[in-house]
N, C-alpha and C positions, 0 to 999 in steps of 0.2 A: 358822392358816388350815387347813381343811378342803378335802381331797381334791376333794371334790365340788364345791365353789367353783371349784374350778381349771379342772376340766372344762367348769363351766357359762361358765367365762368364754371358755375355747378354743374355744369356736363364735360369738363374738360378733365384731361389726366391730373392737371393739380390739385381738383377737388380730393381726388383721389392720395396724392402725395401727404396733402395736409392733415388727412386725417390720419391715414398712419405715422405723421410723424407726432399727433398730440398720442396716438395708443401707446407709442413705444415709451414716450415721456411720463405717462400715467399708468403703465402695466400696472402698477403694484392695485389698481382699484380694479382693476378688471377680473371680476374672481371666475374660475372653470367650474364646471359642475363639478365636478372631484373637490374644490376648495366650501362649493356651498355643504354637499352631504356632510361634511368633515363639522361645518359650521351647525348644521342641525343635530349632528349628533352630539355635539356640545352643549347645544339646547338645549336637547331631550334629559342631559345628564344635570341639570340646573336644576330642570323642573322636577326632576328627582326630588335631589337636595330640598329646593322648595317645601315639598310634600311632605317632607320626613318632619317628624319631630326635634330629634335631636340636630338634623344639618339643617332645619330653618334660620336660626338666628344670624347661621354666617353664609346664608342662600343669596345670589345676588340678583335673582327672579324669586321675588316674595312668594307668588301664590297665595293671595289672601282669599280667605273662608267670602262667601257673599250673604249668606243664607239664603240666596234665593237655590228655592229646591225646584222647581220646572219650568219649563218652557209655556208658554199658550197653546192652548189643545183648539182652541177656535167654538168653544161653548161657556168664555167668560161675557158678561151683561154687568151694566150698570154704570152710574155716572161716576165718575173721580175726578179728584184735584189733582195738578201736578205743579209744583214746584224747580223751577231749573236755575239753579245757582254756581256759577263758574266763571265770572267774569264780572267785570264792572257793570254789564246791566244785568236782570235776571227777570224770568216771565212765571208769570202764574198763566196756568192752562185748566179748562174744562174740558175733560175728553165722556165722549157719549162712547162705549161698546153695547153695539147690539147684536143680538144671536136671533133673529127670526127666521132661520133658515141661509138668512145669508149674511155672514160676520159683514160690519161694517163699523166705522169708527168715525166719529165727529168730533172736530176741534174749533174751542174759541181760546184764543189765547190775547196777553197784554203785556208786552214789556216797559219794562218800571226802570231806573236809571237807578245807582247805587253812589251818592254824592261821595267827592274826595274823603271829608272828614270823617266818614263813616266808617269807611273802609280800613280807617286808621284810628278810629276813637275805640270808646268801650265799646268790649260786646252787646252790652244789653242793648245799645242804641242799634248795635246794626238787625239786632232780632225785633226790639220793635219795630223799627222801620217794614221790616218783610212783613211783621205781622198786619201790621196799617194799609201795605198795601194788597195783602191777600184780604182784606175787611174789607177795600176800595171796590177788589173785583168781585167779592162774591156779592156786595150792595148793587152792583152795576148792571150785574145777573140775575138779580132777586133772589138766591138761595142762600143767603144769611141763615134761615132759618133751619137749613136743613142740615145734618152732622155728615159730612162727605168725607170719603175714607180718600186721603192725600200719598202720593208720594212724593219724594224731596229725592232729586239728586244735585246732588252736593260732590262737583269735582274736583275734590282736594282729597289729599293722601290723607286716607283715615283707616281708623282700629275697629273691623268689626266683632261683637260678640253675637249678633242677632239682629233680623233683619231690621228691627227698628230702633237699632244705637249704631251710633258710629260715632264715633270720639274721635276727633282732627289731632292728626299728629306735629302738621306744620303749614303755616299759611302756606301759600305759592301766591302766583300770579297779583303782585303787586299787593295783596292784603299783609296789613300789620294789626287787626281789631284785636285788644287786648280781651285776655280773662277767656279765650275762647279754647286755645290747645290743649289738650290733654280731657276737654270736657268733651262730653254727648251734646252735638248737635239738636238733635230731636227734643231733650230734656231742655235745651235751652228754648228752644222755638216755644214748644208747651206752655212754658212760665209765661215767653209772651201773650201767647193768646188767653192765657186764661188772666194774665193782668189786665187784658182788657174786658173782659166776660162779654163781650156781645154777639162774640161767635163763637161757635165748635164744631171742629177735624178730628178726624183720629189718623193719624197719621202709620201709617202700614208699613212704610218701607223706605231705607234710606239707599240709594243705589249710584253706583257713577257711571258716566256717560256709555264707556265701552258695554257694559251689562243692558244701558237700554236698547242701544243698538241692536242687543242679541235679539232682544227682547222684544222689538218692534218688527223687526224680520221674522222671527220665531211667531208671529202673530197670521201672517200670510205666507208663511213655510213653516209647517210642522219637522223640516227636519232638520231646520235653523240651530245647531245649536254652538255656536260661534261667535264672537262677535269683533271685530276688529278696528281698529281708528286708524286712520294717516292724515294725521292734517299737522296742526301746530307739533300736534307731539304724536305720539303712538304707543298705544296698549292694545291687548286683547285678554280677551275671558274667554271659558270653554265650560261643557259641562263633563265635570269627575266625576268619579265614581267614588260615594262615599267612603269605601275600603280604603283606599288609596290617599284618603284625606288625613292625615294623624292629628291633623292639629284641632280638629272638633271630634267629640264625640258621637259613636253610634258608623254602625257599619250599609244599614242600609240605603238604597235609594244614590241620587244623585247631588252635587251642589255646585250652582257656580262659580268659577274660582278667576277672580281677577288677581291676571297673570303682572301687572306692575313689569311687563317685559321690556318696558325702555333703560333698565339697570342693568338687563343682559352687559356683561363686558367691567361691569366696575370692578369685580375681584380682578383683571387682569385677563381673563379669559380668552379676550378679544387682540392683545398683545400683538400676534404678530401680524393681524391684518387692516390694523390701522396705520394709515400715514402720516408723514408728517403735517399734510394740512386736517386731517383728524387731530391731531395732540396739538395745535394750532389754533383752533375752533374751541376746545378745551380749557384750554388755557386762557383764551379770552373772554371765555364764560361765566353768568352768574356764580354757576356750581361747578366750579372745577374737580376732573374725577369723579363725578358724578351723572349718572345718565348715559353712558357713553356708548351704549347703542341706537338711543334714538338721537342725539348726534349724527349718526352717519345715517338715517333715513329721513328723518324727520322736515315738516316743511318749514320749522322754525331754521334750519343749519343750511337746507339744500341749497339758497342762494348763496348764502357767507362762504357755502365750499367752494361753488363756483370761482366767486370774486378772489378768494387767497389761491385760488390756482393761477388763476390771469396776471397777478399781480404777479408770483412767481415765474413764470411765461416770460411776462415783462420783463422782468430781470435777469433771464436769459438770455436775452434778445431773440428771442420767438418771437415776439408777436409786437403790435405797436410801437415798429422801431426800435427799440427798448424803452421809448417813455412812457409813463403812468400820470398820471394827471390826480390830483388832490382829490378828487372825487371817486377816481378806482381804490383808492388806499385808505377812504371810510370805510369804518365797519358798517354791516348793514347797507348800504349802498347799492348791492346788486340784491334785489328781492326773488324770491322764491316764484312770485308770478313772473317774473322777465323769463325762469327758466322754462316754465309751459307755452308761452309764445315762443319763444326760440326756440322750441322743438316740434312747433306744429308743422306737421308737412302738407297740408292743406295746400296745394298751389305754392308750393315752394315758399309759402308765407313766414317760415320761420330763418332762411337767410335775412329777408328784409326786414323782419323785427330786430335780427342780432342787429343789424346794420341802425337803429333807431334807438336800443339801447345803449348803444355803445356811443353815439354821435352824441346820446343825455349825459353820458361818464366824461365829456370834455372831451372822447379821445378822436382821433381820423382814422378809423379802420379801411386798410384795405379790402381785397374778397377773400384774400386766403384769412387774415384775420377774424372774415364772420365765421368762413368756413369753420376755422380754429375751435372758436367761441361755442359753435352749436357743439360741434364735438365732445366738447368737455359739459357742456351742458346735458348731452347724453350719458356720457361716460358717468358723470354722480348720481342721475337719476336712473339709471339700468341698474347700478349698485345697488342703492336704496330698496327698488321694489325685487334684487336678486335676495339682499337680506332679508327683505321682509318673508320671501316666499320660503327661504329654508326653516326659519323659525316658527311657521307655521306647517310648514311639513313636521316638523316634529310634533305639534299638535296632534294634526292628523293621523297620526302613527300611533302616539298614545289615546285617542279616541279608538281607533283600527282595534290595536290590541286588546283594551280593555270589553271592546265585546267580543270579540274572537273570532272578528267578520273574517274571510278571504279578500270581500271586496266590501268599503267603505263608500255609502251614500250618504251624501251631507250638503249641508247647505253651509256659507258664513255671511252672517250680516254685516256691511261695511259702513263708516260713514269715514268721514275728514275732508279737507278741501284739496290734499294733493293727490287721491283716489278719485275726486271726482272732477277737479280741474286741469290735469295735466293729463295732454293729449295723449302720452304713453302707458303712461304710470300702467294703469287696471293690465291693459294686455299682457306685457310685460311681467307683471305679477303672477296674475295667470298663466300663463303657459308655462314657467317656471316652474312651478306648483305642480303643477299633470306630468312636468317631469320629473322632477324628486319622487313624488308619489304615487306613480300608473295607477296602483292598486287602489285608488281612492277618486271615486266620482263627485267632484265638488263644484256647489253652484254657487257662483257670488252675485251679492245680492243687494242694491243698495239702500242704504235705510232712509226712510224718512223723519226727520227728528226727532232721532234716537234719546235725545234728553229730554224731553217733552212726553210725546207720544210713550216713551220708553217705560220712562217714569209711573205713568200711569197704568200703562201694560203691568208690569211687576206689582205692581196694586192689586190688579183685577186677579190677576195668576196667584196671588196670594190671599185676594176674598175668595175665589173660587175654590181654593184648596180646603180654606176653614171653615165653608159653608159643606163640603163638600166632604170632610173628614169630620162633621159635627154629625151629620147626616148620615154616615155608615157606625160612624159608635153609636148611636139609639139606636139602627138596626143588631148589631152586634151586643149588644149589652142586654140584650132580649135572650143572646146567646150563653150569659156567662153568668157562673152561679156564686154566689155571694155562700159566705160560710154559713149562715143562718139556714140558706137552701139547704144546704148539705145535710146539715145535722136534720134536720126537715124531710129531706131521702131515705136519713138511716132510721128515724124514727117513723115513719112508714113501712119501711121493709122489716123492722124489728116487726110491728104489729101483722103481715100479713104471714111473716114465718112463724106465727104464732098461732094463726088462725089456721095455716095450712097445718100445723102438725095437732093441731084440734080434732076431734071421732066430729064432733058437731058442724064446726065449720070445712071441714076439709072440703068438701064437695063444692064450696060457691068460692072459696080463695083462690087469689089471681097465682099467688105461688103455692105452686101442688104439692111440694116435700117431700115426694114419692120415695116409698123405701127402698131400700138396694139390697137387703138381706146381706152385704156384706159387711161384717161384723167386726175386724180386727187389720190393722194396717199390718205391714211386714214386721217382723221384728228380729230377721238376719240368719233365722233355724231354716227358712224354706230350701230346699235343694230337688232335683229331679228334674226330668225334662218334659215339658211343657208346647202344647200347640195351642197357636192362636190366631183367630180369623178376624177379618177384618173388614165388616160389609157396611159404606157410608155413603159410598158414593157410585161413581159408574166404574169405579177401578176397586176388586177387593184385594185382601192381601193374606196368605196365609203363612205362618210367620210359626220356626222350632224354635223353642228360647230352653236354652240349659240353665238351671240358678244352680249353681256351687255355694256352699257353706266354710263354715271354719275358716281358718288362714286364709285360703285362696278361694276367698267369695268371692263371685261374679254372677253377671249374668251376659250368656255369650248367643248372638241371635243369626240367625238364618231365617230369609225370607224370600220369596218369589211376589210379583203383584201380575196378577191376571187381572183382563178385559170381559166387561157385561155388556154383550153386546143387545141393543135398544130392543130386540124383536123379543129376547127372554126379559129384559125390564118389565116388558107390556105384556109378556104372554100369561100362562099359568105359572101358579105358586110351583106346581111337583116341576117343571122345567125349570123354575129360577134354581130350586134348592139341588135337584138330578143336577145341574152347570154346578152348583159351590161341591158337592161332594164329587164329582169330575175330575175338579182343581184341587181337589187334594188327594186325590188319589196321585194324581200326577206328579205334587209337590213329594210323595212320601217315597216315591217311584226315584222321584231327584235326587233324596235324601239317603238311599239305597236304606229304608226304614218299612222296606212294603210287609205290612199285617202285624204291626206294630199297635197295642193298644194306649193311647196315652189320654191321661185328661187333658181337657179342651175349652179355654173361654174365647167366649163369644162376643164381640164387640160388632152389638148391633146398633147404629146410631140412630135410629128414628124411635116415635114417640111409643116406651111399651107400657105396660102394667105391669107389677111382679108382684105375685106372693109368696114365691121364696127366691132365692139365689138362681138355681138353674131352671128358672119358669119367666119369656115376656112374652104375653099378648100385645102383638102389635095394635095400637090403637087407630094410626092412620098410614099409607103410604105417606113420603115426602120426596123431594129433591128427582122427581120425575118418574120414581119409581110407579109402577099400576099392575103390577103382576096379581094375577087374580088368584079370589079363594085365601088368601093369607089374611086380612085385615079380622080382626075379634080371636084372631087362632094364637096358638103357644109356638113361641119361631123356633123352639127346642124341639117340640114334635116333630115340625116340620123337616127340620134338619136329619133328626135320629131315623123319621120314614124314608128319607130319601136314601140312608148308611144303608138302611136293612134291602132295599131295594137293588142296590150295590150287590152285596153277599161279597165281599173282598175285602173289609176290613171294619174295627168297631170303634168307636169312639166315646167315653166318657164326656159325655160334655157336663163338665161341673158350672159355670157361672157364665149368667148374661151379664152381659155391663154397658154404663154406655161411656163415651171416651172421655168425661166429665172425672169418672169417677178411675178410670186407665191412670187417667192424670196424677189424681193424687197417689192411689199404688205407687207408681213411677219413681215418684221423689219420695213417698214416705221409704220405699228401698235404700235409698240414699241418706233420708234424715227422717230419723223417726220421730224427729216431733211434727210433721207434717201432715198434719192432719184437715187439711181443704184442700178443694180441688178448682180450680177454676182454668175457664177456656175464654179467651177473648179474640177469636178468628173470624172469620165470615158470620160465624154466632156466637152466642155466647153465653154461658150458662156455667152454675157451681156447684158443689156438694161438697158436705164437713160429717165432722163423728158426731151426730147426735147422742145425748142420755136415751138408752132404749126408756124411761120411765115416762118422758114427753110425748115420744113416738107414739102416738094413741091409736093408729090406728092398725098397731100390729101388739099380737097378745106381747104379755112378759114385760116385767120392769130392770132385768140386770144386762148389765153391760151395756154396750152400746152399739151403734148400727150407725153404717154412712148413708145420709139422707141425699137423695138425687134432687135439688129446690126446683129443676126449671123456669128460674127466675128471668128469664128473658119476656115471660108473659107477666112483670109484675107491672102495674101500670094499666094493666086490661080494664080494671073496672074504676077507672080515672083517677088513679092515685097519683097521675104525674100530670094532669091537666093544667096543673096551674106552671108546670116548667116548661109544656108544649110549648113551640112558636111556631109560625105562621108555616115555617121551613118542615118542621115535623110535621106538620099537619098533610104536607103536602106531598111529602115521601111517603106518607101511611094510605092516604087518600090513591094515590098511584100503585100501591103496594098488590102483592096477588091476597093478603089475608088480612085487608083494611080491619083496623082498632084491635087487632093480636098482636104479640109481642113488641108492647108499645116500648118496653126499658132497652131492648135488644136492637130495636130502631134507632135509641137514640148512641150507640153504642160499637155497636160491632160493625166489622168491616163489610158487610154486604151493603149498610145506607148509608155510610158517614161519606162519600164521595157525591151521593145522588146529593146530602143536605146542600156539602156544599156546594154541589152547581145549582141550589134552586136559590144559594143567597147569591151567587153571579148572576143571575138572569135578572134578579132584584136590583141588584145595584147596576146591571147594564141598562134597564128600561128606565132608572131613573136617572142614569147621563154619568154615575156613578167612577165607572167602570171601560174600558174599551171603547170610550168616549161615545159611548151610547150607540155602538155599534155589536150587534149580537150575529154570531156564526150559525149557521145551520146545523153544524156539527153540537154545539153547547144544546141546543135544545134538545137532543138525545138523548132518552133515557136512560142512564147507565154510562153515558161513555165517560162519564169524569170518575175513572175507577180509583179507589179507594188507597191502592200501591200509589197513583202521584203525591198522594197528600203523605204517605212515608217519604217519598222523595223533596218532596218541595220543601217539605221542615228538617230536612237532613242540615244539619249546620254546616256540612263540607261542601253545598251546592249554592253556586254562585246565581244571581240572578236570571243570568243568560242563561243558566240549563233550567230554570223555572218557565223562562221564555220560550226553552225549544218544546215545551209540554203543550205551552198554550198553543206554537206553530200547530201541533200536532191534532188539538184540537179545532183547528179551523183559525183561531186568531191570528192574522198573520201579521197584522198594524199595531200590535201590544205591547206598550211603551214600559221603559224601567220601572214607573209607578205603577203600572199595571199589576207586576210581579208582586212588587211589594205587595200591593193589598191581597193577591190571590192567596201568597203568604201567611197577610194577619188572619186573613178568615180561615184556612187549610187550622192554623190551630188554636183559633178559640174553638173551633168545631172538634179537635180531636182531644181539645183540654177540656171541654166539657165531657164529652167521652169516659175519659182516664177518668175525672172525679165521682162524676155519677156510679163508674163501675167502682172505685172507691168509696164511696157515701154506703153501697151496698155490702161490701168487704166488710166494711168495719161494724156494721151489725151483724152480721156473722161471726167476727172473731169476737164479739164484746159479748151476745147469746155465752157462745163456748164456756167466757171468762165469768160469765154470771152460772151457768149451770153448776161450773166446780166453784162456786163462792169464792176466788181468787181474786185478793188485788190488783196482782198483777200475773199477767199470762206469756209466756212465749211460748210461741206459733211459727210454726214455719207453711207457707201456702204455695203447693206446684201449681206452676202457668203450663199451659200451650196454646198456640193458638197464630196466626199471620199476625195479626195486625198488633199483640203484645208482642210478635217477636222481632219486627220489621221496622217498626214504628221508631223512630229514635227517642220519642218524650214519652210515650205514652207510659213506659213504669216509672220513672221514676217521680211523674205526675200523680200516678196512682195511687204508691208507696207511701208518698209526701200529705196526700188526703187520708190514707186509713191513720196514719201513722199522728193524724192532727185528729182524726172524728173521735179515736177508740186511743188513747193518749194511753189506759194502763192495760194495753196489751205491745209485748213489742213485737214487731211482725215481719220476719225475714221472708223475703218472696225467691222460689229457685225454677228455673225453667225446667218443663219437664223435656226429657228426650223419647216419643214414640209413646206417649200414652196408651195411643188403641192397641197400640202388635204389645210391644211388652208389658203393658198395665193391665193386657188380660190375662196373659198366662200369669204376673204375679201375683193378681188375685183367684186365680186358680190354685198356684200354690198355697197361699194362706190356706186357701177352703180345705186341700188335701189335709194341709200340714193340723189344723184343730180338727177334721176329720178324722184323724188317725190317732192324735191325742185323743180325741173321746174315743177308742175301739179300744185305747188299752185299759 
């Protein structure tokens, strides 16, 4: 038959007849989208199973671990080897990455033959053999002498534990090399080449083909992270998210996970949508029951489906008369490439090819015959790329999900020969795919020698990672203090609270030890009602606390908080203090309490002097305050002129404090062995019950008195210089009161956000980071505040809300790795932190246990503060440090609640309550 005939018949109604009558004959392959979503969701539930622990073993989609942990960021450099081993020949490769601005990649490669007997003798022969001929090419090259970091992929089903072992679980593809299964490929390779010593590789990475795919696409698509195969056989890999991984440990970060998805269907899964020329194919095969999803796509089965459909046709009397001829009823006999020529529609080219293979089959095909023929040649390849595209929608889906996108941008890197030889195949894939998945914007991509080129990629992405993760621990480990340091902090701070409480040294010590004149913690007698103000910031608070005694002890509080508004911050002293006695006049007017005399502590928090209890000279404004005429004066006079000035009501004001010492009041109410006070918020500072006989620079040696340390300026006269790093220097250096409260710098929440974005800015300009791209926004002084670093180490926050911090910060291209590291440095930055203010703690509580000559001591110490309460590690980081520095004290830590409102009027009440003991 003629050409022409053919064409003339492909516009007639028969063309039309024949094909519906091969659809009706072949319904059962023809799946609807209703039967594909059905078949992904099947999928999705495999790769479940896969992923879990316990349903791995009986998983019929493996999901094996890859250890490759990222994609190419497009700032990997350097030469590498690649080794590609999958077949009876196999090639060693030289790939050049360069990064001069513009990624580019150069390949020399050399395919070597793999003789019969090798394939089939001992191992060692066939590892010498690779090894001889990797000594051939790099002699050939001239870099013998150089040690080149190689990767090896190796297409045979193997066991990984790490990227560079993979132990073969079974030959395939015609290999029988004994001694080889069950052992480490890379381990065997090694012995060869070091049996021969004239050269040395260090071999990086062992990978298989679908991963280099990713991996070569992921090199000119950063958002590659997919990788697919259709050719002989079909797999695909993806990047997971380490959670979701159970079968390696560790929760962060990403890994690639070769999906072994051509086993989809061997539990049975697949059951009711195979046909009889599926369980036919099957049955005829090396590995019966085995593989039996890529069976129905794959380009090894796509022609033998064809030909077992024809033959059955045949036997119909559909088609060639009813005869078959010897050469339709070999296996094998109709090839996979006959089905991409007889489907090209190019000029109708693909009638006249059926017409050409079929006349090679011995047979006489009519035109409805060819027509037939193409038909069914469609009908198993529409399958194929319908199956591929739902199994990959479920991918998509768990990519989708796992970041919590709305809408999914990605790439997939493809290779195989019936993706890129068959005229349908890709389209047909695609457009399936966009609709299983609208929500998912996907670009496919095709690789270029993803076993090659791949290879050596997954090299570079993993020198790049270790040169790259070498390079942030020597910056980071600048950060972290070794126990030696520690003991080293408290023995420092021991000598400066020594010096501070010195008559001689007091005046030049970095820690002041300022007295507080208050003399005795609670001890459950105090009762009476008590008012307390509360002046710290631009909001004060004046605050009724009732304490009840006996049985029904409490303390029951009422408070109002009134507004400072900026023009009395700034104006005169007599209008700041006229505004505080205003506010409580007004608060007592609330309290239906008007001309009520009650005693009065004062929680003043900026820097005073005191020489008794109810006496502080403010030393400086702070915190924006400038209110004139107050600075060198008593803030008690000031206060008491402003009452009298009033004539409407009097106030007792018994005791200054500052919210340091609120604190420990607070909890010593609660537990009277509590006797320290500490604040770790925005600042941070302590005070403990000193022996009044040390206290030198107040007369009298009996009892004792809580000492106010202002230890945040310890460090001022370079006692921490040698802990400084380049980061402190640079927060202090930008600071409003450059080389002052150097310990408080490295410490409290006001800098521990500034450090850390001065070590992001470090690791972005050295390519680090953000792939060496820096925001406008990160270079802002202050904007990396000190709450993200609570939140970023919150252990309930997944990467992606790490992610949405950095969006927020201008990073908007900041990949899974990204988070990670913003992570590790958020807390070594805030574990340094917690020890330091620890190393300090535990000279304080060990002082105490040395004062009273005690073995051993229990202490209990009240907290307040943001960032001890907010922080999720920071105490028990802390706790973990004193609890190792000062071993024979044991040291219970209890949050305080309201230090400054309640911890004045308690220590109001103390003062009243020995006040009135000594009247009687």
């Amino acid at each position: 038959m003629i050409a022409s005939h053919l064409l003339a018949y492909y516009f007639t109604e028969l063309h039309h007849d024949q094909v519906q009558k091969v659809d009706k004959y072949l319904f059962h392959m023809r799946l609807s989208e209703e039967n594909l979503m059905d078949v992904s969701m099947r999928f999705r539930r495999e790769m479940d199973r896969g992923l879990g622990r316990d349903t791995n073993p009986t998983a019929s989609v493996k999901m094996l671990p890859t250890f490759v942990r990222s994609t190419p960021d497009g700032t990997e450099k350097g030469d590498f080897l690649a080794l590609d081993l999958g077949g009876t020949n196999f090639r060693v490769l030289l790939v050049k990455v360069s990064d001069n601005g513009k990624q580019k990649v150069e390949m020399e490669n050399q395919i070597y033959a793999i003789p019969e007997h090798l394939m089939r003798g001992p191992g060692s022969e066939l590892f010498d053999h690779i090894a001889e001929c990797l000594a051939n090419f790099m002699e050939k090259l001239g870099i013998k002498d150089k040690k080149l970091p190689l990767g090896f992929t190796f297409s045979f089903p193997c066991q990984q534990t790490k990227l560079d072992e993979s132990i073969l679980v079974t030959w395939t593809k015609g290999f029988k090399s004994s001694g080889v299964e069950g052992k480490d490929v890379v381990s065997l390779l090694r012995k060869a080449i070091k049996k021969r010593g004239d050269f040395d590789i260090d071999i990086v990475a062992v990978i298989n083909d679908t991963v280099g795919t990713m991996m070569t696409c992921g090199y000119d698509d950063h958002h590659c992270e997919i990788g697919l195969i259709i050719g002989t056989g079909t797999n695909a890999c993806y990047m997971e998210e380490m959670r979701n991984l159970e079968l390696v440990e560790g929760d962060e970060g990403r890994m690639c996970v070769n999906m072994e998805w051509g086993a989809f269907g061997d539990d049975g899964v697949l059951g009711d949508l195979r046909t009889e020329f599926d369980r036919d194919i099957d049955a005829g095969s090396l590995n019966p029951g085995k593989q039996l999803f890529e069976k129905m796509i794959s380009g090894m089965y796509m022609g033998e489906l064809v030909r077992l459909i024809l033959v059955k046709m045949t036997k119909d009397d559909m088609l060639f008369q009813g005869k078959a001829t010897p050469e339709l009823l070999t296996t094998g006999r109709f090839q996979t490439s006959f089905v991409s020529a007889i489907e090209n529609e190019k000029n109708n080219e693909g009638l006249v090819n059926a017409e050409k293979v079929l006349l090679g089959l011995g047979l006489s095909p009519s035109a409805e015959d060819c027509v037939a023929t193409q038909r069914v040649c469609q009908i198993v390849s529409t399958r194929a790329a319908h199956l591929c595209a739902a199994s990959l929608a479920a991918v998509l889906r768990q990519i989708r999900d796992n970041k919590a996108a709305e809408r999914l941008r990605t790439t997939i890197g493809v290779d195989g020969s019936v993706y890129k030889n068959h005229p349908q195949f890709a389209r047909r894939l695609h457009k399936m795919v966009r609709r299983l998945v609208p929500d998912c914007d996907v670009r496919f991509l095709r690789s270029e020698d993803g076993s090659g080129k791949g290879a050596a990629m997954v090299t570079a992405v993993a020198y790049r990672l270790a040169t790259q993760q070498a390079e942030r621990q020597r910056v980071l480990d600048t950060l972290r203090l070794s126990r030696e340091q520690l003991l080293e902090v408290k023995a420092r701070m021991t000598k400066e609270i020594n010096r501070g409480l010195s008559r001689e040294m007091h005046a030049s010590a970095s820690v002041r030890m300022l007295p507080t004149y208050v003399r005795s913690t609670p001890d459950g007698t105090e009762r009476g009602d008590f008012l307390a103000l509360d002046l710290g910031g631009t909001n004060f608070r004046v605050l009724l606390v009732r304490v009840r005694n006996g049985k029904r002890r409490s303390v029951e509080m009422h408070n109002k908080i009134y507004a400072i508004p900026q023009e009395i911050m700034h104006g005169t002293g007599e209008e700041l203090f006229d505004h505080i006695v205003h506010c409580i006049a007004d608060f007592l007017e609330y309290m239906g309490m008007k001309g009520a005399a009650l005693p009065l502590g004062f929680t003043f928090s900026f820097p005073c002097h005191q020489n008794k209890l109810d006496q502080g000279i403010l030393l400086k404004w702070t915190k924006g305050f400038k209110a004139s005429g107050c600075e060198g004066e008593d803030v008690v006079s000031l206060l008491k002129d402003a009452i009298h000035r009033r004539e409407e009501f009097d106030l007792d004001v018994v005791a200054v404090v500052n919210d340091t010492v609120g604190t420990m009041m607070t909890c010593g109410y609660e537990d009277p062995q509590c006797e320290v006070g500490l604040i770790v918020g925005t600042g941070t500072n302590a005070c403990y019950m000193e022996e009044m006989r040390n206290v030198e620079i107040v007369e009298g040696d009996e009892g004792r008195m809580c000492v106010n340390m202002e230890w945040g300026a310890f460090g001022d006269q370079g006692e921490l210089d040698d802990f400084c790093t380049e980061f402190d220097r640079a927060v202090d250096d930008n600071s409003t009161n450059p080389g002052k409260q150097r310990y408080e710098k490295m410490i409290s929440g006001m800098y521990l956000g500034e450090i850390v974005r001065n070590v992001l800015l470090d690791f972005t300009a050295k390519g680090l980071l953000f792939r060496g791209r820096l925001s406008e926004r990160l270079k802002t002084r202050g904007i990396f505040e000190t709450r993200f670093l609570s939140q970023i180490e919150s252990d309930r926050l997944a990467l992606r809300q790490v992610r949405s911090i950095l969006q927020h910060l201008g990073l908007t291209s900041s990949t899974c790795d990204d988070s990670i590291l913003v992570k590790e440095v958020c807390s070594v930055v805030s574990r340094r932190a917690a020890q330091l203010c620890g190393a300090g703690l535990a000279a304080v509580v060990d002082k105490i246990r040395q004062n009273r000559d005690l073995d051993q001591l229990r202490i209990t110490v009240g907290v307040d503060g943001t960032l001890y309460k907010l922080h999720p590690h920071f105490s028990t980081i802390m706790l973990n440090t004193v609890r190792d520095l000062a071993p024979q004290c044991d040291v219970t830590l209890i949050q305080s609640e309201d230090g400054s409102g309640k911890g004045a009027a308690l220590i109001t009440a103390v003062a009243c309550r020995i006040r009135d003991a000594g009247q009687h």
